[in-house]
C-alpha positions in Angstrom: 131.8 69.2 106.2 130.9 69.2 102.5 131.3 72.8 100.6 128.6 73.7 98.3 130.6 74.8 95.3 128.4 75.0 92.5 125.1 73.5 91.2 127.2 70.3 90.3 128.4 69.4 93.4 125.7 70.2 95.8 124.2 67.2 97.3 121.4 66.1 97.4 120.3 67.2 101.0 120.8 70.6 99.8 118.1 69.9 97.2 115.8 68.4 100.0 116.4 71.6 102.9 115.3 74.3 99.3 112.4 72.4 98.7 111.0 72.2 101.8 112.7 75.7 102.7 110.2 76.8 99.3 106.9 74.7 100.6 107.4 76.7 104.2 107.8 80.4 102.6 104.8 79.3 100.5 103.0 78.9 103.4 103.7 81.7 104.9 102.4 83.8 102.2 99.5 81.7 102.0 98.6 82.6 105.9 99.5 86.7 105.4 97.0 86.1 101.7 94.5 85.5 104.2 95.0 87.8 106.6 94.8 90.6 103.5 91.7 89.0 103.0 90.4 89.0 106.3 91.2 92.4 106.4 89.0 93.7 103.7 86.2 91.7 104.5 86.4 94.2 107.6 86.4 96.9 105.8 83.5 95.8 103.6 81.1 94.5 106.2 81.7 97.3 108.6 81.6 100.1 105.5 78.4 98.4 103.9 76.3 98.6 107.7 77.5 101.9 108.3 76.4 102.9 104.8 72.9 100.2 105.4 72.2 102.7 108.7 72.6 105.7 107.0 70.5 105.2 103.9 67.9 103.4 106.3 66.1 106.5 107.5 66.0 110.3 107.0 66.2 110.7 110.8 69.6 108.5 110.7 72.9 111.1 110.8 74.7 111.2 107.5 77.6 112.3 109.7 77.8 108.4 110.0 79.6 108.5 106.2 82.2 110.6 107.4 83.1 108.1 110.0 83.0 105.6 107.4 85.7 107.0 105.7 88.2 106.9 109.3 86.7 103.5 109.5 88.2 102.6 106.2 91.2 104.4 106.9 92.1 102.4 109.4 91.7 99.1 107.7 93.2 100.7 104.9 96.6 101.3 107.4 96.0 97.7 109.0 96.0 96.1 105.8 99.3 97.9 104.8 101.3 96.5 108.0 99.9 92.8 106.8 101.3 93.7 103.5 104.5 94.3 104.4 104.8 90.6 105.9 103.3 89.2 102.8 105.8 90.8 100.3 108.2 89.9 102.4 107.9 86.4 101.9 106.9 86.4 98.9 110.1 88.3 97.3 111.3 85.1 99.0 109.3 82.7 96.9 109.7 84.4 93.9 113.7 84.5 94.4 113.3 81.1 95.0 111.5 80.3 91.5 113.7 82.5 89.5 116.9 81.1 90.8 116.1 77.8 92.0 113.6 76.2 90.5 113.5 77.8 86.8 117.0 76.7 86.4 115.6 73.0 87.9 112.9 73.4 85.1 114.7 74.5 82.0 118.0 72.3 83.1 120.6 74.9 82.4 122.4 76.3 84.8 124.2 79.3 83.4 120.8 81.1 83.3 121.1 82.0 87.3 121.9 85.5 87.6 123.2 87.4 90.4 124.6 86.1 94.2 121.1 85.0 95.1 122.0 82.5 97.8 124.0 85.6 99.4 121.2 87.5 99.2 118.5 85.3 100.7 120.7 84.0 103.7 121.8 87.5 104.7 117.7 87.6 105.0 117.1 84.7 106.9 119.9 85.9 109.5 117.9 89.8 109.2 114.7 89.3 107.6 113.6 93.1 106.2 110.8 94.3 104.6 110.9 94.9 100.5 108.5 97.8 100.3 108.1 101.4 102.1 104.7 101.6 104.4 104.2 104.3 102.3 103.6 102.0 99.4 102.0 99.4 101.1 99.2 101.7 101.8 99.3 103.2 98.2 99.4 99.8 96.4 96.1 98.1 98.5 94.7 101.6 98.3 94.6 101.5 94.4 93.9 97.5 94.7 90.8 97.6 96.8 90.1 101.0 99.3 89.5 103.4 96.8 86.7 101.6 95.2 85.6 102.0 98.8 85.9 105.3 99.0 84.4 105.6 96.3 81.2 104.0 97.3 80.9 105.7 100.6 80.8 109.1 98.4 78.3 108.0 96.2 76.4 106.6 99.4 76.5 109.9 101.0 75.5 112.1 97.9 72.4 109.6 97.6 71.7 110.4 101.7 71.4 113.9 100.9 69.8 113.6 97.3 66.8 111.0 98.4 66.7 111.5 102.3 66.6 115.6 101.7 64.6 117.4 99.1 65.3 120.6 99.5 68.7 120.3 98.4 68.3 119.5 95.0 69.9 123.2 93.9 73.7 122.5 93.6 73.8 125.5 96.6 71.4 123.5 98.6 73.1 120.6 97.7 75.9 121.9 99.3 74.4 123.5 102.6 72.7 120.1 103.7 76.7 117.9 103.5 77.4 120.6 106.9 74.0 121.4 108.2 72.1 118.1 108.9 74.1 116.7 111.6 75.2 117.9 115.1 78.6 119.0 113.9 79.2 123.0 113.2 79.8 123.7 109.7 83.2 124.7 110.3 84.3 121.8 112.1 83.0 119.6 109.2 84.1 121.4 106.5 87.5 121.1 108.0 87.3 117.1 108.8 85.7 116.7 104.8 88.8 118.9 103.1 91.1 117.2 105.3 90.2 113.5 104.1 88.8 114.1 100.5 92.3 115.8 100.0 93.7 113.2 101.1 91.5 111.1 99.4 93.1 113.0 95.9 96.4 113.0 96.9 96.8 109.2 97.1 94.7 108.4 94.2 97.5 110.6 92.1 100.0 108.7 93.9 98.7 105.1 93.5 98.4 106.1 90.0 102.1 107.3 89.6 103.1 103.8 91.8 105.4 101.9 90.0 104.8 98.6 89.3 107.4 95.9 91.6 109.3 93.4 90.2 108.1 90.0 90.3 104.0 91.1 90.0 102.1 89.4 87.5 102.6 90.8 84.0 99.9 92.7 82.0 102.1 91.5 78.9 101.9 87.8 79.1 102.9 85.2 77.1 100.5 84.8 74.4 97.6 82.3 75.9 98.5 79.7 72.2 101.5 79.5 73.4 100.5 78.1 76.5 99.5 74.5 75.3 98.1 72.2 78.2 
């Protein structure tokens, strides 16, 4: 059996399994792209005719808002597992680019850095994932949900604005978010603090997120030098 010493000596059926090896992972990332997609579509669609029913008539609940918001979150957590098998193979791909095919492009070899092949084998034998759940929900949170969130708040404070006219003082205002729906104040109050606070929490969070290696940058080449 050959040994794969260094980029000199590997032949060419090494070249052929890397490429193809490249075109499967980018398929794979492709298929989890879509399933992201798909996912927020849900989240859309199903958000926008809850909201459609509760703006539709003052006799319609706007108790349907707050399950709106546990609708969203559980997109929100769906989307997050999908995520984690998307980055997955992506960090693939990208590894791949870096070390494989940027070399191929600039023709220089001593620019690979680091024992990649190591690296990516040990994942093929153990594939892992490259980001914390915890992160996966924070980064499509601050990607997609909380604009959302945000429009199922703005659709429940024009319920109660348009739909209610006595609570155009800041204190009625108030009184109508617990008393027009069969829920006890109490019990509502609880179930609003409980996932606006939430709500706060992971918008601070997002926001402190930092940004993973290998994501597009905001300081890019300069588009002149880019000649095509």
């Amino acid at each position: 059996m050959n040994e794969i010493v260094n980029s000199h000596s590997e032949p060419k059926d090494y070249y052929a399994v890397m490429v193809h090896f490249y075109r499967g992972e980018l398929g794979r990332i492709m298929i989890w792209r879509q399933r992201l997609d798909v996912t927020t579509n849900w989240a859309i669609l199903g958000c926008t005719g809850m909201l459609t029913f509760g703006l539709g008539s003052p006799s319609n609940t706007p108790l349907i808002f707050l399950f709106a918001n546990f609708l969203a979150f559980l997109l929100l957590s769906i989307e997050a597992r999908r995520y984690r098998y998307y980055d997955a193979f992506r960090a693939r791909v990208r590894m791949l680019e870096a070390h494989f095919i940027m070399p191929m492009v600039m023709q220089e070899d001593k620019i690979l850095q680091g024992d990649w092949r190591r690296i990516m084998s040990e994942d093929l034998m153990l594939p892992t994932f490259k980001i914390s759940k915890k992160n996966a929900i924070l980064k499509r949170f601050r990607r997609n949900y909380v604009w959302i969130f945000l429009l199922i708040l703005l659709a429940w404070i024009t319920k109660i604005w348009i739909h209610y006219p006595d609570s155009h003082s800041f204190k009625n205002f108030v009184a109508a978010f617990a008393t027009h729906h069969p829920l006890s104040p109490s019990i509502f109050w609880v179930l609003f603090g409980i996932i606006y606070l939430l709500l706060i929490a992971m918008t601070i969070a997002s926001i402190c997120l930092k940004k993973e290696l290998g994501e597009f940058s905001t300081k890019a080449m300069h588009r002149k030098k880019w000649h095509i």
